[in-house]
C-alpha positions in Angstrom: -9.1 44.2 -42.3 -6.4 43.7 -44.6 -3.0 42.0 -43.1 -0.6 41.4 -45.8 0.4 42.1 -49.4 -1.8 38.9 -50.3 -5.5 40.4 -48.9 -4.3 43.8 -50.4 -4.1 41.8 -53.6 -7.7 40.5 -53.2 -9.0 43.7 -51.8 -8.0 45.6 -54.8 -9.3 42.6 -57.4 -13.2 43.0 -55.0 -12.6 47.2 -55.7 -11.9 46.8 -59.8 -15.3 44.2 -59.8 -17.0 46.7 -58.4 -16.0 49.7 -60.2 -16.9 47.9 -63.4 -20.2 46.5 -62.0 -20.8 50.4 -60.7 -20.2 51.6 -64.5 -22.5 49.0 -65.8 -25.7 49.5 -64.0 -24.8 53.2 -64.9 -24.7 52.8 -68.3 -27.6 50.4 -68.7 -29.9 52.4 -65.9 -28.8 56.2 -66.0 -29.9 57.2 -69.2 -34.1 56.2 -68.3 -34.0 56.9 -64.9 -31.3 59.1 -63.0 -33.4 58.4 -59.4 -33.4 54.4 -60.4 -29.9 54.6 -60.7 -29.1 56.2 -57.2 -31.4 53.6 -55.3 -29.6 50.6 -57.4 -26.4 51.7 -56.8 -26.2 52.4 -53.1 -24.9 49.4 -52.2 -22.1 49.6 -54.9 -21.5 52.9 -53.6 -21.5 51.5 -49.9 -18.6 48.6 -50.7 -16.8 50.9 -52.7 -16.2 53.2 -49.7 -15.5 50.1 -47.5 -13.1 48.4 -49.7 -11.2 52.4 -50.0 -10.8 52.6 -46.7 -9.3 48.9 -46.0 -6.5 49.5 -48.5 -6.1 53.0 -47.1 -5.7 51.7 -43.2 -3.7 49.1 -44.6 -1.2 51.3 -46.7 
């Protein structure tokens, strides 16, 4: 749970990360194997959703 402008801070650097990190395994999986890339990128896809909601209950 996010308490002040600081965390928000962090929060938001740990949601960039994983957007990129997302966008790479896409890029480098994807193209051979669209099923490989759904069962790699479920926990991206998890934390994503996490991280969303914490700035949204926040703001």
């Amino acid at each position: 749970m996010i308490h002040n402008d600081g965390q928000l801070a962090v929060v938001q650097e740990q949601l960039a990360l994983a957007e990129h990190a997302l966008e790479a395994l896409r890029r480098e999986i994807e193209p051979r194997s669209k099923r490989n890339f759904e069962v790699h990128s479920e926990g991206y896809v998890d934390q994503l959703a996490e991280l969303r909601a914490e700035i949204d209950a926040y703001q």
